[in-house]
N, C-alpha and C positions, 0 to 999 in steps of 0.2 A: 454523395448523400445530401438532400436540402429539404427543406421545407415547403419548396415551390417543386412542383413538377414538371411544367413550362420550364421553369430556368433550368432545373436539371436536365434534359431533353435539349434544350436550346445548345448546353455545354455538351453532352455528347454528339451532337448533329456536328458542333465544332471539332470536338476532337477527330471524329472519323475524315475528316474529308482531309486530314493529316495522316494519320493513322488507321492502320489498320482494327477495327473492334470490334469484338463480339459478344453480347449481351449475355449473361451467364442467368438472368431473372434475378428473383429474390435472393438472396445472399443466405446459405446455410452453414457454410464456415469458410472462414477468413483466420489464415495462418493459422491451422490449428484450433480456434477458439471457435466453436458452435453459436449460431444466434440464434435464440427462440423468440418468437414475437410470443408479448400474454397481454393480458390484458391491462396486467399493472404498466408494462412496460417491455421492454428487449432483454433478457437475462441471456447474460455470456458467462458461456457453459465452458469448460475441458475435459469431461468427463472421459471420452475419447482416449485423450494425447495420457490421461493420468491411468485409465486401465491399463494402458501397454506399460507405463510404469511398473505398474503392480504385477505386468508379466515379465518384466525383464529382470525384476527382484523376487520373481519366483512366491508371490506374496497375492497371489489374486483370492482365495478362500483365509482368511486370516480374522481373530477376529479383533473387531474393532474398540474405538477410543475415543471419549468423549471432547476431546482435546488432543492436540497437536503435541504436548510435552508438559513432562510434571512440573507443577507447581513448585516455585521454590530448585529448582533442578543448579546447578552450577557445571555446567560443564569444562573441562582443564586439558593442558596437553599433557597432564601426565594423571597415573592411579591405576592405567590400564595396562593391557599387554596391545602390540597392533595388532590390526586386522590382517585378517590370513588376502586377502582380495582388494589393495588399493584399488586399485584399479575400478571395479565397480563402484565400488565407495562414492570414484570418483565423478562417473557415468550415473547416476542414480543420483546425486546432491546436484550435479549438473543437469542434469535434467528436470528437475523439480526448479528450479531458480524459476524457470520460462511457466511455472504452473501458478505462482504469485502474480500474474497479468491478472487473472479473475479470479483469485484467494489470497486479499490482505490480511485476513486473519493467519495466515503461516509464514508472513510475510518474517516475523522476528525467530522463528523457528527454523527456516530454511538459510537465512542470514548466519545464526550460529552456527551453525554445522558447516554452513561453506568455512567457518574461518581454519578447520582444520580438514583442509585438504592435503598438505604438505606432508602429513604425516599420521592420518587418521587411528585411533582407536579402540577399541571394543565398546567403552563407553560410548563414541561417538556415533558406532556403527548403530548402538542400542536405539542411539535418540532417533538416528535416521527410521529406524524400524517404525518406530512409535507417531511418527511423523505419516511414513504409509497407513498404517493401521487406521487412523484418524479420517485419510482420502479415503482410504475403503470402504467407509462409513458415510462418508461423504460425497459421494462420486457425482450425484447430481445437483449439489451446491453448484451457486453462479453469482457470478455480480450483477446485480439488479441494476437498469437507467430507467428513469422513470421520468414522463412527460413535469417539466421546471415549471412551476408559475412562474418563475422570477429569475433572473441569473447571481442572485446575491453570491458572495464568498464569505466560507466560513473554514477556519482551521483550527486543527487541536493539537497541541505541541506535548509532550512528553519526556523525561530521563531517566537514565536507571541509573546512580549514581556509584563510581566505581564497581562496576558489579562484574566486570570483569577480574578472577582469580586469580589468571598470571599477570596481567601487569594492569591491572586496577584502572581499568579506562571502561566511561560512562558508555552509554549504549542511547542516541538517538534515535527519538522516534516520533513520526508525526501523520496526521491523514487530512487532506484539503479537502472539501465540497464545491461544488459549485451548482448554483439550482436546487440545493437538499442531494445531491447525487455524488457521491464520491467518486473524485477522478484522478487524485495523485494521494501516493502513501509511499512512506519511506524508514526501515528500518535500518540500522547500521552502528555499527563502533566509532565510536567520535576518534579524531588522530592526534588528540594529547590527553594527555590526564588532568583530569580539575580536584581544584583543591578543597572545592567546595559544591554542595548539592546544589545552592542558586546558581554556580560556575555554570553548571555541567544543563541547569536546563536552560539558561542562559544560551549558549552553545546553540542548543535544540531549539529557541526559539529564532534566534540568527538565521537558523538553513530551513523554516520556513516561510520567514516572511521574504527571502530571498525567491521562493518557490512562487509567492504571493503576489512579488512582485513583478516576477515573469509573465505569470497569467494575468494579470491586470495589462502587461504592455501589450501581449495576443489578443486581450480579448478587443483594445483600441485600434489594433492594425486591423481586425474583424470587424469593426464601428460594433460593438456590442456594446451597449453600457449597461454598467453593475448597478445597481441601486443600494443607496448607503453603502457606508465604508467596511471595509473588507475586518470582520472579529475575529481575534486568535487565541482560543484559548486556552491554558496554563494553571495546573494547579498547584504551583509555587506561588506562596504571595509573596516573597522577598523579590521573587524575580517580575512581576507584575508589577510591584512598586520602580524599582531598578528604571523602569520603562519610561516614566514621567518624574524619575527624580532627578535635575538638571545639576546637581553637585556628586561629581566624581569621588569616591573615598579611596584611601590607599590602598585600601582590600581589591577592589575593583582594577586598579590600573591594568594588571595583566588580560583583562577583557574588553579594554576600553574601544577596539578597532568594534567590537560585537556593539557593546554599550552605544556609541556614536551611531553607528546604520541603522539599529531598532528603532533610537532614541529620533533620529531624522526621519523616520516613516510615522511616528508617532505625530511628531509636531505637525508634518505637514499635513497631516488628518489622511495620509493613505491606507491606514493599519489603525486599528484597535484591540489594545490588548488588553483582556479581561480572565479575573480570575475564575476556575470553575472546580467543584469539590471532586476529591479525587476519583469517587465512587460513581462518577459520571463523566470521569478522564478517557474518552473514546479514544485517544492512543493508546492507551496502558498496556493492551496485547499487543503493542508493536517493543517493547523495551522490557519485556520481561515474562515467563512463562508465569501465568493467574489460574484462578480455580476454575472446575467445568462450569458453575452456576453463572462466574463472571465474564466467563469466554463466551459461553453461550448470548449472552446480554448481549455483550459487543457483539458480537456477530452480526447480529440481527440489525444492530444501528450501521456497521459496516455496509450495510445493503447487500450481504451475502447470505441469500436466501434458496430453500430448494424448488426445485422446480415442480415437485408435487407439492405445494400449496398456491402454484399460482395455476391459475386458470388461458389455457394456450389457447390462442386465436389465428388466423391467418396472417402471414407476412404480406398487410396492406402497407402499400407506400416505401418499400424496402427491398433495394435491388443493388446488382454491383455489375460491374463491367471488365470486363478484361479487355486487356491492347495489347499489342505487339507495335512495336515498333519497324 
């Protein structure tokens, strides 16, 4: 896929006189994921892969939910009795994992529920429910990409401090842009316990300007350049301060390996870290289940939108190829 058609064409003329190839046209799905060309842009769909979901859990008429999971919700490995069907449990959480490729918004949702696969629960099985009910309602949501004026970077860092039940460990969570187009996002349980809420989103700032800095090195082995320095932003001010304060305190030492790598992308002006209020924290549904009004918001900032409000046009300029070697 490029921008030029000559070049692309020039590249497959190469490839074939190696390999064997055969021109599939426009591309209508790729691993599972649907592409609609619209007018805004390419929305990648799984509507598909997520109904046979909904029939393998026996859940295709159900009705639905404005949200992926209750607000406020705790989930524990213990309060329940098991479920009578690990086994599905396990096939069904497993399967949804691959449905967060084009739904960051279930991204912290389906994360939680993986963590008890070992030994899943009634409660757990609930959340699973409420997690389909949510797709049911949502079958033709997609992730929107949408033509960049610009290739700037922009990311939003997030924590959910101890909110973990059984062993009290923070829940990282963040989403990168590139162009205004989100194209990484990452929910997950951080692998130690912080002793503090600056710790813990400290932590979560660490892993992604780490992310930051990886697509800044791809975008240079691509000759892309980014204009202006890459924003991260954080709605801790302790920990935005942390960023540009070059004296170490005692508190701090147990984070200092974190402190020191932030603190050296800062200096050298590859990163900028800025504060933003929480109420416009676009991670926030990745580190914690929020209300429907605020799920709904992010959503929509997510660039996961449905595909009856855009407007479908033809797949001009959009094709794929298969080989065989």
């Amino acid at each position: 896929m490029g921008s030029d058609d000559i070049m692309v064409n020039h590249l497959v003329a190469d490839l074939s006189s190696t390999f064997a190839l055969k021109d599939l046209g426009f591309v209508n799905y790729f691993l599972g994921i649907q592409v609609v060309p619209t007018a805004e842009g390419i929305l990648l769909s799984q509507t598909k892969y997520l109904q046979e979901i909904l029939c393998k859990a026996d859940m295709q008429n159900v009705n639905t939910q404005n949200t992926p999971m209750n607000s406020g919700l705790k989930l524990s490995n213990y309060g329940s009795e098991p479920v009578k069907d690990a086994t599905l449990y396990r096939s069904i959480v497993g399967a949804l994992q691959y449905a967060t490729v084009t739904r960051p918004e279930i991204a912290y949702s389906i994360s939680k529920v993986c963590q008890f696969m070992h030994q899943p629960l009634l409660s757990h099985w609930m959340a699973v429910k409420r997690i389909l009910r949510y797709l049911a309602g949502t079958l033709d949501y997609g992730l929107l990409i949408k033509p960049a004026p610009d290739f700037s970077i922009e990311a939003f860092c997030d924590a959910d401090w101890a909110s973990d039940p059984d062993d009290r460990r923070s829940t990282t969570g963040y989403c990168i842009y590139f162009g205004k187009n989100l194209v990484h996002w990452k929910s997950q349980k951080q692998t130690t316990i912080s002793r503090s809420s600056t710790e813990a989103e400290f932590r979560s700032l660490a892993s992604v300007v780490t992310e930051v800095t990886w697509l800044q090195s791809l975008l240079q082995e691509l000759h892309v350049s980014s204009p202006g320095v890459p924003s991260i932003w954080c709605d801790n001010q302790s920990t935005v301060l942390l960023t540009a304060n070059p004296i170490l305190h005692a508190r701090t030492k147990h984070i200092e390996l974190d402190l020191y790598f932030v603190r050296d992308k800062v200096l050298q002006h590859q990163i900028q870290v800025k504060h933003v209020p929480s109420h416009a924290q676009l991670a926030d549904c990745l580190t914690k289940p929020i209300s429907s009004s605020l799920f709904s918001s992010i959503r929509s900032k997510l660039s996961v939108v449905s595909k009856a409000t855009l407007s479908l046009v033809g797949p001009q300029g959009i094709s794929t190829v298969q080989g065989v070697s």
